[in-house]
TORFI-862432 format. One record per residue (C-alpha): residue number from 1; residue in one letter; x, y, z. Coordinates in Angstrom, 2 decimals, padded with zeros to 5 digits, always signed. Each point is the difference from the previous one (the first is absolute). Example, Ala and Ser with C-alpha at 12.3 -4.5 7.8 and 13.67 -1.06 7.14 Angstrom:
// residues 2
ATOM  1  a  +012.30  -004.50  +007.80
ATOM  2  s  +001.37  +003.44  -000.66
//
This chain:
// residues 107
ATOM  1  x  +000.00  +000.00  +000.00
ATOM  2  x  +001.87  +003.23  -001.17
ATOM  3  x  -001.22  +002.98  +002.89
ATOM  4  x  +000.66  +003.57  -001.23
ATOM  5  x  -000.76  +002.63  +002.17
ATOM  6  x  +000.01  +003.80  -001.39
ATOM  7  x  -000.33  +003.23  +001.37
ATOM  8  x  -001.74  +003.55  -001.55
ATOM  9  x  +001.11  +003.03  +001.08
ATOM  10  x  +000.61  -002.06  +003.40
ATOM  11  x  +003.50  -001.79  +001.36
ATOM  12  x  -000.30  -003.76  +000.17
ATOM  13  x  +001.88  -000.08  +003.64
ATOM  14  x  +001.21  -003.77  +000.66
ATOM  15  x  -002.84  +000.05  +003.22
ATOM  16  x  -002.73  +000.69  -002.46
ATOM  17  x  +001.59  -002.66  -002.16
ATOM  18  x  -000.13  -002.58  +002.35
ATOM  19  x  -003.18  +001.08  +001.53
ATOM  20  x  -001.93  -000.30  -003.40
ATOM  21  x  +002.18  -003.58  -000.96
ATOM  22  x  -001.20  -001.55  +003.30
ATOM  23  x  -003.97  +000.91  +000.01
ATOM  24  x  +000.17  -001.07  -003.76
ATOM  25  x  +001.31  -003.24  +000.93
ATOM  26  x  -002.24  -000.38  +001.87
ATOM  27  x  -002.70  +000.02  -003.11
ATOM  28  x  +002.57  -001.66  -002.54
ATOM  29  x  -000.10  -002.95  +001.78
ATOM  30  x  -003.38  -001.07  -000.55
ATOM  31  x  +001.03  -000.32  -003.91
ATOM  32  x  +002.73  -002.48  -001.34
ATOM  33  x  -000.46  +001.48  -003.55
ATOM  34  x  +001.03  +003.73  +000.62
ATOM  35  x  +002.35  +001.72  -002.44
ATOM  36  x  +000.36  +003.47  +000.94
ATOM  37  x  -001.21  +002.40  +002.07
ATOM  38  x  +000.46  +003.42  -000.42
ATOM  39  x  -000.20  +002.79  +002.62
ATOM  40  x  -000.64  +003.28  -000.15
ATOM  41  x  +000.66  +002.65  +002.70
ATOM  42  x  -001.14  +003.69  -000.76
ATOM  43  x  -000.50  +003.64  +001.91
ATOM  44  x  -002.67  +002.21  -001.66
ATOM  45  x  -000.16  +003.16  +002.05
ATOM  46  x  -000.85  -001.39  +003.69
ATOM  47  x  -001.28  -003.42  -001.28
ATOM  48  x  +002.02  -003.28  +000.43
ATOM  49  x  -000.91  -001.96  -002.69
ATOM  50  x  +001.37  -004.00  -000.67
ATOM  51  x  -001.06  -002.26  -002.86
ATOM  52  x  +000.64  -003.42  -000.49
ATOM  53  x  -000.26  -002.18  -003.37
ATOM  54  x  +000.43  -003.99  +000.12
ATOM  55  x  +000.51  -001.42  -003.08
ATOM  56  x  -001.73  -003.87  +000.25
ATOM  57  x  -000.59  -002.76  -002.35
ATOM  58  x  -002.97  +001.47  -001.69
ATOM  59  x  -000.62  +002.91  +001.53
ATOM  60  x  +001.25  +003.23  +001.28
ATOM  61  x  -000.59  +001.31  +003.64
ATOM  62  x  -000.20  +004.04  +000.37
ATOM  63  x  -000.23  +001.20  +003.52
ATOM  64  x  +000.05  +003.82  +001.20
ATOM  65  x  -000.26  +001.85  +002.93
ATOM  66  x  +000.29  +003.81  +001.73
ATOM  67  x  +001.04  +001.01  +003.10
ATOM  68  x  +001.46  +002.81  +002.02
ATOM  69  x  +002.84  -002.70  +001.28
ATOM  70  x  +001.86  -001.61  -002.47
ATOM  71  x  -000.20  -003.21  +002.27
ATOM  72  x  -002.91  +000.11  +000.47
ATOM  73  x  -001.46  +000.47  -003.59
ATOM  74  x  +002.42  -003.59  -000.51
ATOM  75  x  -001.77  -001.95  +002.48
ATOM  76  x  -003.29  +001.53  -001.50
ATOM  77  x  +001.36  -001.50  -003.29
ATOM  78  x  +001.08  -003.22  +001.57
ATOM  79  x  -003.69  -000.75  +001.42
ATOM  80  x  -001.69  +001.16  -003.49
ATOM  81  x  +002.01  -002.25  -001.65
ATOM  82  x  -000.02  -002.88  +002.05
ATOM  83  x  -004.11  -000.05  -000.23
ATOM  84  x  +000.49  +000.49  -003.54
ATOM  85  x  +002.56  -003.10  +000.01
ATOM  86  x  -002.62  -002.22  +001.81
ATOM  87  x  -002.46  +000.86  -002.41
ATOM  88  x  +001.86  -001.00  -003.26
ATOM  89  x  +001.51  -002.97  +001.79
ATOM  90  x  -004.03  -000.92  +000.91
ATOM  91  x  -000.80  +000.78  -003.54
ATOM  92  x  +002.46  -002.58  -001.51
ATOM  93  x  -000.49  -002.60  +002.64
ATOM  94  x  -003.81  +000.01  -000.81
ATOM  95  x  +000.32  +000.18  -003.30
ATOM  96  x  +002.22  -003.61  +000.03
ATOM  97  x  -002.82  -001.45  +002.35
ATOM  98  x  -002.22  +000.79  -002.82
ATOM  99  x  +001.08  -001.29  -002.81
ATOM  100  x  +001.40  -003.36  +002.41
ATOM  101  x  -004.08  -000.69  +001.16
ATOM  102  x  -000.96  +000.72  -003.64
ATOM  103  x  +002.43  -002.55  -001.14
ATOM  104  x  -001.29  -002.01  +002.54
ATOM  105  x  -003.01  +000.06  -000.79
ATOM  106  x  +000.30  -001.14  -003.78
ATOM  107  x  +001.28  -003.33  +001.41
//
């Protein structure tokens, strides 16, 4: 999994860095078929603003979020993307389920 972490108009400091690697891994984990993930770290006027992208078989994940803290607008990111990682992982795992009782039921 390549990780690349970029900053706008902000400095990526090495505690930011590690702060946004370990909540992420935290998410990453639940997938054994991610190949990137890009992060975004941005200051527009007084607004703290990180996005994330995960690049997965079949599908792209795009996750933003706003806050006055920069830390705090990453664990906002962290939770709207782990929801939105259940919810594809749900997705996929039904849509196996289906077609294996379909299949079943041919037989």
């Amino acid at each position: 999994m390549n990780l690349k972490i970029t900053g706008h108009h902000v400095e990526v400091t090495p505690a930011i860095r590690d702060y946004a690697t370990n909540k992420l891994d935290r998410v990453i984990r639940h997938f054994d078929n991610v190949t990137s993930v890009n992060v975004i770290l941005s200051v527009e006027k007084l607004k703290q603003k990180a996005e994330v992208t995960v690049h997965v078989r079949g599908k792209d994940i795009y996750v933003e979020s706003d806050d006055g803290d920069m830390y705090a607008a990453i664990d906002s990111m962290v939770d709207k993307l782990d929801r939105q990682v259940l919810k594809y992982k749900q997705k996929a795992y039904d849509h196996v389920h289906d077609a294996l009782k379909h299949q079943s039921t041919e037989l």
